[in-house]
NULUMVO-931855 format. One record per residue (C-alpha): chain; residue number from 1; y, x, z. Coordinates in nm, 2 decimals. Example, Ala and Ser with C-alpha at 12.3 -4.5 7.8 and 13.67 -1.06 7.14 Angstrom:
<ropas>
  ch    i      yy      xx      zz
   A    1   -0.45    1.23    0.78
   A    2   -0.11    1.37    0.71
</ropas>
This chain:
<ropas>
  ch    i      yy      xx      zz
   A    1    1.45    6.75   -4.54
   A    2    1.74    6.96   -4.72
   A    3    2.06    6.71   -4.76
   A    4    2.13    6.68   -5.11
   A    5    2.50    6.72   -5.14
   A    6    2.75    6.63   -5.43
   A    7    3.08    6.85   -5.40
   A    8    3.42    6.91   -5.60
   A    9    3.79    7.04   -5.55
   A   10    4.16    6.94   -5.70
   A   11    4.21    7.22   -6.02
   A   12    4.54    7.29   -5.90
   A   13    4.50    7.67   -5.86
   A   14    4.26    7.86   -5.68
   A   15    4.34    7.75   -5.35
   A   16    4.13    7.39   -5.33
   A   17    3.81    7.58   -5.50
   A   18    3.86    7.88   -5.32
   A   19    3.80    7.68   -4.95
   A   20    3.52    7.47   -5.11
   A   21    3.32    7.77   -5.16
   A   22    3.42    7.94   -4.82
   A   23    3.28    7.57   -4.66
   A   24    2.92    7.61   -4.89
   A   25    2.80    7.90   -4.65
   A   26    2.84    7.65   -4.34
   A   27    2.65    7.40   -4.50
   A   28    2.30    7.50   -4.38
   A   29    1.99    7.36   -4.51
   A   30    2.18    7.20   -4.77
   A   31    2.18    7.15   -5.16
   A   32    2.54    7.18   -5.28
   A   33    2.57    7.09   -5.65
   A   34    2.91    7.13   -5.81
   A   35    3.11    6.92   -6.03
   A   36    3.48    7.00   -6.19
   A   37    3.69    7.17   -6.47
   A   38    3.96    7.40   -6.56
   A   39    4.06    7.63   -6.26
   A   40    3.83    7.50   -6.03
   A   41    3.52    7.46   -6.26
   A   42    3.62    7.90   -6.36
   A   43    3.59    8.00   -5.95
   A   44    3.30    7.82   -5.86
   A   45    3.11    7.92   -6.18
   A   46    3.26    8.27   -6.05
   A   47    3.07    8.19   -5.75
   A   48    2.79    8.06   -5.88
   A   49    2.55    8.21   -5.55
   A   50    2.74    7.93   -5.35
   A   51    2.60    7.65   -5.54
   A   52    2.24    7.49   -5.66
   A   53    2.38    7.37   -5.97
   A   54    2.72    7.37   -6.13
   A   55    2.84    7.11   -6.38
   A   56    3.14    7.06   -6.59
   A   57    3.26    6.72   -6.57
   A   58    3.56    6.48   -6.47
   A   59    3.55    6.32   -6.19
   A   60    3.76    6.07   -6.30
   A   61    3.48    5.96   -6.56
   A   62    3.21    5.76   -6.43
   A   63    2.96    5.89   -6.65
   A   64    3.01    6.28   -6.54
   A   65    2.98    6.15   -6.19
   A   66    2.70    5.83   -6.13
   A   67    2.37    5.99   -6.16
   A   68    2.54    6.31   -5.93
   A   69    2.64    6.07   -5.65
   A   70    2.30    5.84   -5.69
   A   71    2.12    6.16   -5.63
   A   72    2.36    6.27   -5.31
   A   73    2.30    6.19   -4.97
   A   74    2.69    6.35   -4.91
   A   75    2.98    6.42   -5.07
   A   76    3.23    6.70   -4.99
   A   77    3.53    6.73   -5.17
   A   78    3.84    6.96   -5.15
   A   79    4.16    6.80   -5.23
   A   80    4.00    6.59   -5.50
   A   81    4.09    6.22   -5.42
   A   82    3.87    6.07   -5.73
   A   83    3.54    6.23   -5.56
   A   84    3.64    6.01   -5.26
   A   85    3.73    5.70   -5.43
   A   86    3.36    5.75   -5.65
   A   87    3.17    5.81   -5.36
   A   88    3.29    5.54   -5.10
   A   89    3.21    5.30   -5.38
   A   90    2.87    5.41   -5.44
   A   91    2.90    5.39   -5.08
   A   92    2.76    5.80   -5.02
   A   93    2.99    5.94   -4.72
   A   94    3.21    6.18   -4.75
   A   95    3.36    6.51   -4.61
   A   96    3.67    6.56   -4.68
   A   97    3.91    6.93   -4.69
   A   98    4.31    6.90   -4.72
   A   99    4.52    7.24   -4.72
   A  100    4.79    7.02   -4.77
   A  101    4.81    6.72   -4.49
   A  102    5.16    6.79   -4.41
   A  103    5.28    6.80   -4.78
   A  104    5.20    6.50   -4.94
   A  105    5.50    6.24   -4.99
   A  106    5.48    5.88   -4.93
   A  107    5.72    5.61   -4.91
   A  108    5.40    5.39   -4.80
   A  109    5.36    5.38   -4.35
   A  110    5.07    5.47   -4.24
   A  111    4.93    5.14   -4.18
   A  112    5.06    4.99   -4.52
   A  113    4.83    5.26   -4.71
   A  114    4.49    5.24   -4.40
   A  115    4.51    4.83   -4.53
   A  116    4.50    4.95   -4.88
   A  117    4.21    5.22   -4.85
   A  118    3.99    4.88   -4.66
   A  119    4.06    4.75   -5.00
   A  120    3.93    5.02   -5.21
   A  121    3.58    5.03   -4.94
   A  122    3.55    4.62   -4.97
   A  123    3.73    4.49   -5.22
   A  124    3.56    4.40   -5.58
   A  125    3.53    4.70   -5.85
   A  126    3.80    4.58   -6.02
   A  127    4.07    4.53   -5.76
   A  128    3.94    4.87   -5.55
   A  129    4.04    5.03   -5.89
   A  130    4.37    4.84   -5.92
   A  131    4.47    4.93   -5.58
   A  132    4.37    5.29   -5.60
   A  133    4.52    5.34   -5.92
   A  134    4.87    5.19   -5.81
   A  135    4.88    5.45   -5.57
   A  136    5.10    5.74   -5.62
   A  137    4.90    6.06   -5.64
   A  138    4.96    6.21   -5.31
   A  139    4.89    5.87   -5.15
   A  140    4.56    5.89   -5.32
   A  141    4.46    6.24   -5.13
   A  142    4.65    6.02   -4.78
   A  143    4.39    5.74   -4.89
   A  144    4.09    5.99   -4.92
   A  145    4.12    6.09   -4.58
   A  146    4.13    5.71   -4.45
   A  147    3.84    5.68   -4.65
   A  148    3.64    5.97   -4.54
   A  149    3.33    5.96   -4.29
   A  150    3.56    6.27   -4.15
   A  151    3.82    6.47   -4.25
   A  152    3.97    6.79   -4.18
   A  153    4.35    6.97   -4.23
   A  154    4.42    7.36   -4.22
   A  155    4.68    7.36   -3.99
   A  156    5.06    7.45   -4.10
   A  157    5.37    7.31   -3.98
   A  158    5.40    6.96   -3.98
   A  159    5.05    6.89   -4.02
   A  160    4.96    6.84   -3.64
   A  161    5.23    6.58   -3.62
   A  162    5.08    6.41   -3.95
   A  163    4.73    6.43   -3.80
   A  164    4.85    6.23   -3.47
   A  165    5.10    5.95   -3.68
   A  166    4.74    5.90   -3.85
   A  167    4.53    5.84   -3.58
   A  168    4.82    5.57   -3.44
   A  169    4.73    5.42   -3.73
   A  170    4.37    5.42   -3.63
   A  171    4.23    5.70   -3.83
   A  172    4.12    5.96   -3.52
   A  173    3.87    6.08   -3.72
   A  174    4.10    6.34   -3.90
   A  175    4.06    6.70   -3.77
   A  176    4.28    6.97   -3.74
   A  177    4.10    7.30   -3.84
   A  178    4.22    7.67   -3.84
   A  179    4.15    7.89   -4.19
   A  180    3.95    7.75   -4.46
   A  181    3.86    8.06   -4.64
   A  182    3.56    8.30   -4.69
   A  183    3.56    8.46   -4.39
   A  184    3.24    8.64   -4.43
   A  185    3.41    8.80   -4.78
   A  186    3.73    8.87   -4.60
   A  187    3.47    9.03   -4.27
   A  188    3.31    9.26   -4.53
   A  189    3.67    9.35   -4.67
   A  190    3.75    9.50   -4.37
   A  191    3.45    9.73   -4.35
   A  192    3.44    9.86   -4.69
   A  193    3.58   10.21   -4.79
   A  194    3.94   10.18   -5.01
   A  195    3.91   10.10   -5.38
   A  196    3.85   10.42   -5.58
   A  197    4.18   10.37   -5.75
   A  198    4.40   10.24   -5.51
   A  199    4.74   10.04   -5.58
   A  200    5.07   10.13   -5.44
   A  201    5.16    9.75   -5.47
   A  202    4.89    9.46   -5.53
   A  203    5.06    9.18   -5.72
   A  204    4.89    8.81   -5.63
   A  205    4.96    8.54   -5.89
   A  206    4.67    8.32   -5.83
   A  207    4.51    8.07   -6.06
   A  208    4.89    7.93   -6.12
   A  209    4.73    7.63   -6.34
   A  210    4.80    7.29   -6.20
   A  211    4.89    6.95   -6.34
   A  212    5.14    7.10   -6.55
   A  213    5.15    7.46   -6.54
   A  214    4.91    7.62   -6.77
   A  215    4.86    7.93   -6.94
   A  216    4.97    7.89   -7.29
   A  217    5.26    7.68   -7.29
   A  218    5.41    7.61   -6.95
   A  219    5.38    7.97   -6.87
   A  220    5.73    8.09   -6.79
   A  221    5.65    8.23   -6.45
   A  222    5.41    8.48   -6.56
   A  223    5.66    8.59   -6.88
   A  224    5.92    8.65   -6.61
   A  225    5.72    8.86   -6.36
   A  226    5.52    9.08   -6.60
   A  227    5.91    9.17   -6.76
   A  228    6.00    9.25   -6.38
   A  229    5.66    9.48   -6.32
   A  230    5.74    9.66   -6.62
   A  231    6.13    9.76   -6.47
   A  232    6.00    9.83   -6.19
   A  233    5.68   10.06   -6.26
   A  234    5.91   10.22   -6.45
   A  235    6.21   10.25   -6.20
   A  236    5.97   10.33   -5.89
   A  237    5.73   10.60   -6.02
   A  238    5.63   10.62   -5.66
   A  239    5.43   10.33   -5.68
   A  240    5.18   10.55   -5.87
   A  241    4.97   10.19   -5.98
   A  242    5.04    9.80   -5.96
   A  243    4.75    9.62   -6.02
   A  244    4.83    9.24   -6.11
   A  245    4.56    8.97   -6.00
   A  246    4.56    8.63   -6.18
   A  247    4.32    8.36   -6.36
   A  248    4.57    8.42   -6.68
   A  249    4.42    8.78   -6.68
   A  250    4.05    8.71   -6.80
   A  251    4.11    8.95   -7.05
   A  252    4.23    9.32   -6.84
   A  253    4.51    9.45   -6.96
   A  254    4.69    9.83   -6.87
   A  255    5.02    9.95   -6.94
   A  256    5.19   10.23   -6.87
   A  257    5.60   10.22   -6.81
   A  258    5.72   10.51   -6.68
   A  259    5.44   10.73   -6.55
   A  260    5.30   10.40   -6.35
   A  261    5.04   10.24   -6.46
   A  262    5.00    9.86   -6.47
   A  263    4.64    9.68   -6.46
   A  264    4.67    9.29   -6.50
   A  265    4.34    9.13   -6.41
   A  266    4.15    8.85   -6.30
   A  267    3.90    9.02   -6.04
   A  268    3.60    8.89   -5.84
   A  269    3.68    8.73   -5.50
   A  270    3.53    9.03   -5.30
   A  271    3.69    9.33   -5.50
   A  272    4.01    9.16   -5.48
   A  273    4.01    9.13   -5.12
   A  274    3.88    9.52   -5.09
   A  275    4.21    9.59   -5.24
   A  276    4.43    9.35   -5.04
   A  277    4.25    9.50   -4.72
   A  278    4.41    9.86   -4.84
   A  279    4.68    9.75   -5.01
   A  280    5.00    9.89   -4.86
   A  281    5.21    9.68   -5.03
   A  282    5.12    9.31   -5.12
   A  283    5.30    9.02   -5.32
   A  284    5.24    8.68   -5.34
   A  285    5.39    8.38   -5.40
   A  286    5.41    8.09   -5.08
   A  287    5.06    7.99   -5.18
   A  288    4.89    7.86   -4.82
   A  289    4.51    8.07   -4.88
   A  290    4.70    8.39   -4.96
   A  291    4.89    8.38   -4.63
   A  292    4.59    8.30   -4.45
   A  293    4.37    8.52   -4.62
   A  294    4.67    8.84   -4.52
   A  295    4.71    8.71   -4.17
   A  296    4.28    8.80   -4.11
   A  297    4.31    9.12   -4.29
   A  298    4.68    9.17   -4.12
   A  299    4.85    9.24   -4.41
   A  300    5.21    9.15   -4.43
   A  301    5.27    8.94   -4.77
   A  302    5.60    8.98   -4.94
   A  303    5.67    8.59   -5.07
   A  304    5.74    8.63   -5.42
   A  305    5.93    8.35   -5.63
   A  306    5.79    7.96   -5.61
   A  307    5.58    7.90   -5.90
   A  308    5.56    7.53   -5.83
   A  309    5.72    7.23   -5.63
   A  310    5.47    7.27   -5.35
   A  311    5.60    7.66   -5.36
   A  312    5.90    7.55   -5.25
   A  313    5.79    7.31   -4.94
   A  314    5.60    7.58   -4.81
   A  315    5.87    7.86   -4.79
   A  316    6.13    7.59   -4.62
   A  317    5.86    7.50   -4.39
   A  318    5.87    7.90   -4.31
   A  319    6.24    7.96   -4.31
   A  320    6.29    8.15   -3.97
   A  321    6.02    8.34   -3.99
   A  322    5.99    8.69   -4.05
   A  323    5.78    8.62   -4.43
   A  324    5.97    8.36   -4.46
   A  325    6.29    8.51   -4.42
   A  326    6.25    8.80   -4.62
   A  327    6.09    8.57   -4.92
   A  328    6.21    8.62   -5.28
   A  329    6.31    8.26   -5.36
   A  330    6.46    8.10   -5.65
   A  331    6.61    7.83   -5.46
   A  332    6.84    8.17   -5.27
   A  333    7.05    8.20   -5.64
   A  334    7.21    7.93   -5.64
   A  335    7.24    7.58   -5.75
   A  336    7.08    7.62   -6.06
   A  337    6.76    7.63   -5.97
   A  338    6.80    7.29   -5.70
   A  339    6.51    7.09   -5.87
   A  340    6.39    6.75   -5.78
   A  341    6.25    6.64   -5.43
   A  342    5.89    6.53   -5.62
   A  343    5.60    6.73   -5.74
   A  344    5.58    6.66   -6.07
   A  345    5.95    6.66   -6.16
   A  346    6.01    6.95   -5.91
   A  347    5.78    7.16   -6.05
   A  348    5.85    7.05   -6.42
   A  349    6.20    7.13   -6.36
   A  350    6.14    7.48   -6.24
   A  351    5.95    7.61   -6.52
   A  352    6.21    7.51   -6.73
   A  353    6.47    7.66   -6.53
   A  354    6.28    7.96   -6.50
   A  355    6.23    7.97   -6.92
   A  356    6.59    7.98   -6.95
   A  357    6.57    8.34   -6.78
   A  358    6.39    8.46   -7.07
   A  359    6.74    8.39   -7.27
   A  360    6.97    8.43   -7.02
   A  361    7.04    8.82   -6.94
   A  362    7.26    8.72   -6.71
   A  363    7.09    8.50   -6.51
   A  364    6.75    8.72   -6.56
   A  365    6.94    9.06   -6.37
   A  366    7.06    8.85   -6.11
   A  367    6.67    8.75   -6.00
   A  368    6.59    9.08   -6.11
   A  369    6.85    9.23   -5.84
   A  370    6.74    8.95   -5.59
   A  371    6.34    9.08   -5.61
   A  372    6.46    9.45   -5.61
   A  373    6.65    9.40   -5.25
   A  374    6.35    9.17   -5.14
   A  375    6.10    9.44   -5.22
   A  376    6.32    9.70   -5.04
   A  377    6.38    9.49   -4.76
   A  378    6.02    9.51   -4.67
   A  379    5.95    9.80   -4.74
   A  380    6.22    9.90   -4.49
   A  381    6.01    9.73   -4.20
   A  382    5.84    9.98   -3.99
   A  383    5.40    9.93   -3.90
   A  384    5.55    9.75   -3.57
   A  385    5.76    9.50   -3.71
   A  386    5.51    9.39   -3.99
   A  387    5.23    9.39   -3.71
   A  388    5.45    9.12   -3.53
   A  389    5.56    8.95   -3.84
   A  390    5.15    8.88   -3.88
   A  391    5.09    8.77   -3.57
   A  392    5.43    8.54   -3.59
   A  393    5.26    8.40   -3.87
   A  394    4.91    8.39   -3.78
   A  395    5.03    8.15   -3.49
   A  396    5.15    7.88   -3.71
   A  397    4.84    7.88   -3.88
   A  398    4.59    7.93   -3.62
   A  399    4.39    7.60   -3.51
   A  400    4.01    7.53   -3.46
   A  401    3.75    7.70   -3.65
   A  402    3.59    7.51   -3.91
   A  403    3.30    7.67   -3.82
   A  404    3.26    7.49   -3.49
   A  405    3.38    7.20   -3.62
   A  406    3.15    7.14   -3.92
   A  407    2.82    7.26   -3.62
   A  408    2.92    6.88   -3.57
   A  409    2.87    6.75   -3.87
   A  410    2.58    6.57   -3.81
   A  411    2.83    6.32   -3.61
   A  412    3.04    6.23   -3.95
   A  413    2.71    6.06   -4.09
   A  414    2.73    5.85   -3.81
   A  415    2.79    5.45   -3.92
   A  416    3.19    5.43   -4.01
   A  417    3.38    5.27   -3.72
   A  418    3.63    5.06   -3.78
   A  419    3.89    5.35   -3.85
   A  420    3.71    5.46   -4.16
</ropas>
């Protein structure tokens, strides 16, 4: 009988959707319908092969979710804590993929926040709602992994040490897994010829929309880097072409500055990871499924400026690294860009920061001058040294395959224990 299976992922970027549709492949047998908006809802819908049906709906809203979860006999969800909270109440189980385990802040313990997700799973509709809702929003995804059948964390520093405070607490049923991406995309990378038009330097913005970022308004990342391609295609007219990937370029768009030519785009999973695979110089900012996506095809990123809060606790957790060391980071200018220990006010704080560049000349050249010795910096580093740099990196980030582990899978629609 095929299992019937209701899925989702967190529209923060492309990196939640992204592993949801690397997991649909190891799903066999099964029926995955999809179910989201915004960033995540534009990737799978990119990906449409992956999925039996896709849907554009809240999951926040009961109505874009009942029938879906009275039809499932499972539920997996990336990242998106709502899913959870939906389908423990309708009382489907649940699968659950975190990228993020070691990131999310809580001033909660561990065992204050396990009593609270046995109150969301028992209580009455109206005080599971109360209690989930009083929860901060990274306790929410900490809650959906207490309330998951099983649950399962790409490694990264810090998240072993999370995974084992948990299970003191009495959830053992969290997992730590190596890569969550497409590794069958990322295989056939590897054995394709090099783009007809190669670039000199591939440029990696991802989907950049979050909870706050977006393309229209709060966009002052993007308006900073595309004035910094432009110096520099037309200061290095060795480059020959810099092609820029992003969601914010579903329209293509070329320029020429200097004799270089510069293609912004928003390119399909597999010929975007043809070009990393040849790409002899890469860019990215700290965004976790780049780095793991360059470690398989051993490509050496160079960390370009934090886009967001969560930007900035990746790179620290780096710091000592080789990629980490040689990042291009706004928090290296100075005190002016210190922003708030908190997601939301963190990351709020740095696009306005980085919106005062576009009026401050001043403060613009010195980033400008801060990327240039960055770029040159690894450029400088001979085949060897990169070759160790991705192996330096590729063993913070190894762990388990998720292959293997979801070949258990079966096991997680065992009865909850009482950990669950």
């Amino acid at each position: 009988m095929t299992m019937r299976i209701l899925s989702s992922a967190q529209a923060c970027g492309f990196g939640p959707v992204s592993k949801l549709v690397a997991i649909t492949p190891l799903l066999a047998g099964s029926r995955v319908d999809f179910v989201g908006q915004d960033v995540a809802l534009d990737f799978a819908r990119r990906h449409s092969h992956r999925f039996h049906r896709i849907t554009e709906g809240d999951t926040r809203r009961h109505e874009d979710v009942a029938q879906p979860l009275a039809d499932a006999d499972l539920v997996v969800s990336v990242m998106d804590a709502e899913l959870v909270f939906r389908a423990v109440r309708a009382e489907v189980p649940v699968l659950f993929f975190d990228s993020l385990l070691g990131f999310w802040l809580t001033d909660r313990s561990f065992e204050e926040l396990a009593a609270r997700a046995q109150l969301v799973r028992w209580a009455d509709d109206d005080t599971a709602r109360y209690v989930f809702d009083s929860l901060a929003p990274h306790e929410r995804i900490l809650v959906a992994h207490l309330l998951a059948r099983r649950s399962y964390a790409q490694n990264f520093p810090g998240v072993p040490a999370r995974i084992a405070a948990l299970a003191e607490a009495g959830a053992d049923h969290i997992k730590l897994c190596g890569p969550i991406v497409d590794r069958n995309a990322l295989e056939s990378a590897l054995t394709e010829p090099p783009p007809e038009r190669p670039a000199g330097l591939l440029i990696n913005l991802g989907g950049f929309q979050n909870f706050f970022l977006d393309y229209e308004s709060h966009n002052a990342y993007l308006d900073v880097l595309r004035r910094w391609v432009a110096e520099l295609a037309a200061a290095r007219p060795e480059l020959g072409r810099i092609l820029v990937c992003g969601g914010a370029f579903r329209q293509p768009v070329t320029e020429t500055h200097g004799g270089v030519e510069v293609e912004y785009a928003f390119l399909p999973q597999t010929e975007f990871l043809r070009h990393l695979a040849h790409a002899p110089l890469y860019a990215v900012p700290p965004s976790l499924t780049s780095l793991h996506e360059a470690v398989i095809l051993r490509r050496l990123p160079l960390l370009l400026p934090e886009q967001h809060y969560g930007h900035i606790a990746n790179l620290r957790a780096l710091r000592g690294t080789v990629v980490g060391d040689i990042a291009a980071s706004l928090t290296d200018l100075g005190g002016r860009f210190d922003v708030p220990e908190d997601d939301l006010e963190g990351t709020k704080a740095l696009d306005r920061l980085t919106r005062e560049l576009l009026h401050d000349e001043s403060g613009y050249r010195h980033l400008v001058d801060h990327l240039d010795a960055r770029l040159t910096a690894y450029q400088e580093l001979t085949a060897q040294e990169r070759q160790a740099a991705v192996d330096e990196l590729g063993a913070l980030l190894g762990g388990p395959a998720l292959a293997d582990l979801l070949d258990r899978a079966d096991a997680a629609l065992a009865p909850a224990g009482s950990n669950s």
